[in-house]
N, C-alpha and C positions, 0 to 999 in steps of 0.2 A: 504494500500500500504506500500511498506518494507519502513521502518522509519519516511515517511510524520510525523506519527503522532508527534513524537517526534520532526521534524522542527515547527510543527504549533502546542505549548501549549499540548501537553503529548497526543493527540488522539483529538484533536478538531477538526470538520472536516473540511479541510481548500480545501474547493470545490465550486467555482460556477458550471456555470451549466458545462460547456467546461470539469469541472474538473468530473463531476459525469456522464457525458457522456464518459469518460474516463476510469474509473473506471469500467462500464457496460462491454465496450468493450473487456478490459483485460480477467472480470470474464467470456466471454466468448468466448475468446482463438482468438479474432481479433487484433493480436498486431500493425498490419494495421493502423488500423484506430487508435485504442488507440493512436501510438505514433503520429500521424497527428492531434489528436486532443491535446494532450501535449506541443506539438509547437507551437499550434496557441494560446494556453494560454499561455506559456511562453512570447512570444512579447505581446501578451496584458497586460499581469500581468506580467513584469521582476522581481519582489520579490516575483514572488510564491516559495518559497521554496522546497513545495512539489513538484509540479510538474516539476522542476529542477531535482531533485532525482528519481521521477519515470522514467523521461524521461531516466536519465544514465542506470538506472538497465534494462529498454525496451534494450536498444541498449546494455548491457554488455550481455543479453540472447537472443540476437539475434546473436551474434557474431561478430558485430560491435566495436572492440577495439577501436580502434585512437576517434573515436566518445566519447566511453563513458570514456573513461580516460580524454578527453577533457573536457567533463561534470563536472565529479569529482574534476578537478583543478577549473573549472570556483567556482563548489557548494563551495569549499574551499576561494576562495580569497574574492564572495560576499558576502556569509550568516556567516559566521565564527560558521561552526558547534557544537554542543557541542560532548564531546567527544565521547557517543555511536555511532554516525553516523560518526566522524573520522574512527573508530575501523572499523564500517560496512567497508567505501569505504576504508581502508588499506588492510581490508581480499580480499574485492573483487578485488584489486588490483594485491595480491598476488595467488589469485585463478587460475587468467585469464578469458576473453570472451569466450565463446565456443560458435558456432552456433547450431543450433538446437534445444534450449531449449527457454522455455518462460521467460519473461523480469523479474519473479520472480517463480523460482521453488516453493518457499516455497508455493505459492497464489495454486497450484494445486494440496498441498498436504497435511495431516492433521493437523492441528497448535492445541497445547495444551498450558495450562499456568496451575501456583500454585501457592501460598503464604500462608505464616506463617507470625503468630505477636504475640506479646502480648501487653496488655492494661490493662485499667481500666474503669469500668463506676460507675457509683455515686448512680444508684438507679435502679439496677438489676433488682427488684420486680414493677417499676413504681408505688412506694409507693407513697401514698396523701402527697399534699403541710401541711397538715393541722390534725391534729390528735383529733382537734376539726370542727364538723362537721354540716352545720345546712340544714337540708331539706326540702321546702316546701309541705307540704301534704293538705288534706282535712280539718283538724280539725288546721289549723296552722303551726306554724314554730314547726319541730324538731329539739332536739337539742343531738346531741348524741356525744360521747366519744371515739374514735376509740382504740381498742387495740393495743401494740406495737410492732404485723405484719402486721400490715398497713405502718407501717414506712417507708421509701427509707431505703433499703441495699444495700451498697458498697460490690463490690470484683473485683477483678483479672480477666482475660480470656487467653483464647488462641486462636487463631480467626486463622483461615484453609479454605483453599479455592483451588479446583482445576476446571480446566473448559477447552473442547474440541468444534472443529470447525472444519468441513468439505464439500467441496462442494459437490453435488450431480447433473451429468448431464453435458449438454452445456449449460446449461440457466442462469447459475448465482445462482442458489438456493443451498443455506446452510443452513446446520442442525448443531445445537450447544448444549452442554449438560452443566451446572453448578453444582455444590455443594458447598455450604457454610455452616460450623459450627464455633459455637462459645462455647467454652466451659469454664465454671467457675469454679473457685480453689473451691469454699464453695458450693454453691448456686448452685445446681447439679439441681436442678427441675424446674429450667430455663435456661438448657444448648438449642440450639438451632442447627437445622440442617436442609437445604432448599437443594430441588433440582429443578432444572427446566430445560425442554427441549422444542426444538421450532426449526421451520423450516421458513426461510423467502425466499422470491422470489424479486427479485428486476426489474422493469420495467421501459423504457423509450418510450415514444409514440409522436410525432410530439408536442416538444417544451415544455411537462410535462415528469416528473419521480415520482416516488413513490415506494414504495415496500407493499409487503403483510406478515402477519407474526400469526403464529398461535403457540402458548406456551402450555405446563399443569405443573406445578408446584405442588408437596408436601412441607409441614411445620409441624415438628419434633416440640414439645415442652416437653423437661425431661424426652428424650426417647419414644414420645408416640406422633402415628400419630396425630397433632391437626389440621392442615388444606389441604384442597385440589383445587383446582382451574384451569379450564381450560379458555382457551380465545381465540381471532383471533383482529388482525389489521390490520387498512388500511390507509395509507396515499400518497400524494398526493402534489406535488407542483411543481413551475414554472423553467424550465430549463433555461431560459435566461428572459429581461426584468426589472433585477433586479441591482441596481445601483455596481459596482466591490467591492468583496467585501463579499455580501450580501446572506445569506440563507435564505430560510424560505419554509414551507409546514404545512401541516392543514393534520389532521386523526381520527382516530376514531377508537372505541376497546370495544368490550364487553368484559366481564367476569361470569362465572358461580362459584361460589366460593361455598363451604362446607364445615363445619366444623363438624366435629367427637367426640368430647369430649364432647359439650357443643347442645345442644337441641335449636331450636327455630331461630338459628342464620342465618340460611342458605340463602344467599342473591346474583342478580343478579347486576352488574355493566354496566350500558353504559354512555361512555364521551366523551367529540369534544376535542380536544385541537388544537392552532395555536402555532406556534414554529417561532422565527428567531433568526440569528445568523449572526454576522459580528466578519472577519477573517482576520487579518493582518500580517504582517511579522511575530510579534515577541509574535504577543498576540491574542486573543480570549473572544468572548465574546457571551453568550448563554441564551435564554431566552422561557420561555411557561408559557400559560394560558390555561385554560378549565374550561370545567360542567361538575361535576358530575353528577346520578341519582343512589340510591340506593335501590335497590327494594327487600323489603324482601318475602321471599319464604313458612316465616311461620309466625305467629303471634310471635312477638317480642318487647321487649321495646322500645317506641320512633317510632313503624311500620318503614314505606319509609322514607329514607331522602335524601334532594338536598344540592348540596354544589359547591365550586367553590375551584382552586387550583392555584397557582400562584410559577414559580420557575427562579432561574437566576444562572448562573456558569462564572465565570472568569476565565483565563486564560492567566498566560505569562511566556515567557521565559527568567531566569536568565544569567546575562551574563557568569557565572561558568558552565552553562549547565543546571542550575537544572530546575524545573519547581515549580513555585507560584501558587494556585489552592484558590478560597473562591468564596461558595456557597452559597442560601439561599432557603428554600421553607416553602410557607405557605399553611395551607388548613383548609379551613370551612366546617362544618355539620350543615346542622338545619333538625330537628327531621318534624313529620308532623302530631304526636299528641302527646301529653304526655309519660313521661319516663315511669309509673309507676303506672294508675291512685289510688288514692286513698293517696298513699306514698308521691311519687314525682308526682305532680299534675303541672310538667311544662314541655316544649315542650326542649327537651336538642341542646344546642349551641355548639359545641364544636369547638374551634380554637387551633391549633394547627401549632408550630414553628419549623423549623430546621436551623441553622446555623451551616457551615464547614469548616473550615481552612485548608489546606494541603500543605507540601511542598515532592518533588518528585525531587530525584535526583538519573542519574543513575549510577550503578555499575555494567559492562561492556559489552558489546552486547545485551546480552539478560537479563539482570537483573537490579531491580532498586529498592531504598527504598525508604520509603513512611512513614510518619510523618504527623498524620492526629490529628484534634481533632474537636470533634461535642457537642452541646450543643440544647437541645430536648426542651421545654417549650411546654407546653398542658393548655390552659384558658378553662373551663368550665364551665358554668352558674350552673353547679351540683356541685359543690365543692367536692363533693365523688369520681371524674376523673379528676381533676388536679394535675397536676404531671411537676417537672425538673428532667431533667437526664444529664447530662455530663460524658463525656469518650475523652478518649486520647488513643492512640494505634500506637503501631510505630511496621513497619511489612515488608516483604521481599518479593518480587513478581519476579519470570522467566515465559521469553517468550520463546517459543520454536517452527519454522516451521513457518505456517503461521499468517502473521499479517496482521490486519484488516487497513483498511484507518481511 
């Protein structure tokens, strides 16, 4: 919805269910009921922020002035906006209501975005902690000497990202395309380039919502197709029932993944994850767990492995406008027979860290900078796969047409 996000933590979803039964509505052209359902949240939640905002924008593309100007003063004197959603309600201000359009044109028509950065990361190559190395095999400990292409290599990037959004239908179902590259000053033969497309469907049925969502993704390494992967999701959770406040839903996602370059690897993915999330005025806070299964497709090192994943995102909003963002996810692998047998004659553990810092502040309607920094840690009972990596990146992102809730 046009700015929610940015009232509620930079894009957190700040919907119970009133709110995502609202959202459905819109995306499918019942501004009816939408704005009736926006109401009845507002008295229940007076600091929903978003749903103050989408209500004005219903009522400015309905044609209803005095309404949604009255909105605008109210969303002004209670939430003290940051400045992009000033800017928003001054234009729309100065636009005027017209009747006959819906309560956000842009929602009905294609929305694209882009960003540019540049950065740094610390171990390009996810070179070993350790350049001394020791492996247990058949006949004992090895102990071996790694050369000094093993190392962590630092360099420079330029990180590029464009990405499109479009609905298809009266149903609510949109199609979205990504691309992301990352490209290095030096270290050229780990430049990186992903694209992914996907189509989701969103559904609400007596007192559940959920959506469905089916992807295929390429991954580009040093110019040279390295992976491919298709998949489909399904998830699922409670439209009301849940203390004010409060998100949560439970899904499920296989994946067929392939790789091109590299023989043996090709493997299938399926995992459950539970997701909840509580949403306040001025803050946000986001959480999931799951299981993994990884099922390999050909005889490989390590064969099948299970593992479990764990992630959490925060969110809140500065009183300047900006937006404070720190994240964290962990995830485990345990192998289900030996790496290696003969060499490496153990079952491989791999645990693996990401922590994110980010601060997000915008620059003016549709644009905003972003000041990110991530630190990688990889523990491996193999000591030949563990690896740190640190990067910093500070980069420039535009929104353009329509914007997501």
């Amino acid at each position: 919805m046009l700015g929610a996000g940015v009232l509620c933590a930079s894009g957190a979803v700040c919907a119970n269910g009133l709110y995502e039964q609202a959202l459905d509505a819109i995306a499918m052209g019942d501004t009816v009921t939408a704005a009736a359902l926006l109401e009845q949240l507002t008295q229940q939640q007076p600091n929903h922020a978003g749903a103050w905002l989408d209500m004005a924008m219903l009522y400015c593309g309905a044609g209803y002035t005095a309404q949604a100007l009255a909105l605008f003063d109210a969303i002004e004197a209670r939430f003290a906006p940051p400045p992009g959603i000033v800017e928003l309600m001054a234009w729309q201000r100065a636009k005027g209501c017209r009747g006959g359009a819906t309560h956000d044109s842009a929602r009905s028509a294609m929305g694209w975005g882009a960003q540019l950065g540049r950065g740094y990361e610390s171990n390009v190559n996810q070179g070993v902690r350790d350049l001394n190395v020791t492996l247990n095999g058949a006949a004992g400990p090895l102990y071996l000497q790694l050369t000094p292409d093993y190392a962590p290599r630092g360099d420079g990037f330029t990180a590029l990202g464009l990405d499109a959004s479009w609905p298809v239908g009266q149903l609510g179902t949109s199609t979205w395309v990504q691309w992301q590259g990352q490209l290095f000053d030096k270290q050229r033969s780990f430049d990186v380039g992903a694209w992914q497309l996907g189509v989701t469907q969103p559904w609400h049925s007596q007192g559940w919502r959920g959506q469905l969502q089916a992807s295929a993704s390429w991954l580009d390494l040093g110019g040279a197709r390295y992976q491919q992967a298709t998949g489909v999701r399904a998830s699922v959770g409670p439209v009301a029932g849940l203390p004010p406040g409060w998100q949560g839903d439970v899904s499920m996602g296989w994946r067929d993944i392939q790789y091109k370059t590299v023989s043996g690897f090709d493997a299938r993915w399926l995992d459950v994850r539970t997701a909840v999330g509580y949403t306040a005025t001025n803050w946000a806070l986001q959480g999931s767990a799951g299981w993994q299964r990884d099922t390999a497709l050909a005889v490989r090192p390590g064969g099948d492995r299970m593992g479990w994943s764990a992630d959490v995102l925060a969110r809140w909003v500065l009183q300047w406008g900006g937006v404070a963002e720190l994240g964290g996810t962990v995830q485990n692998w345990l192998d289900n027979s030996p790496y290696a047998a003969g060499l490496i004659d153990q079952q491989r553990v791999q645990r693996s860290s990401s922590l994110r810092a980010a601060l997000v502040w915008p620059a003016g309607p549709q644009g905003q900078w972003v000041l990110e920094g991530r630190q990688v840690r990889s523990i491996d009972n193999i000591a030949l796969f563990g690896y740190d990596a640190l990067s910093l990146q500070l980069g420039y992102q535009w929104r353009f047409g329509r914007r997501e809730p």
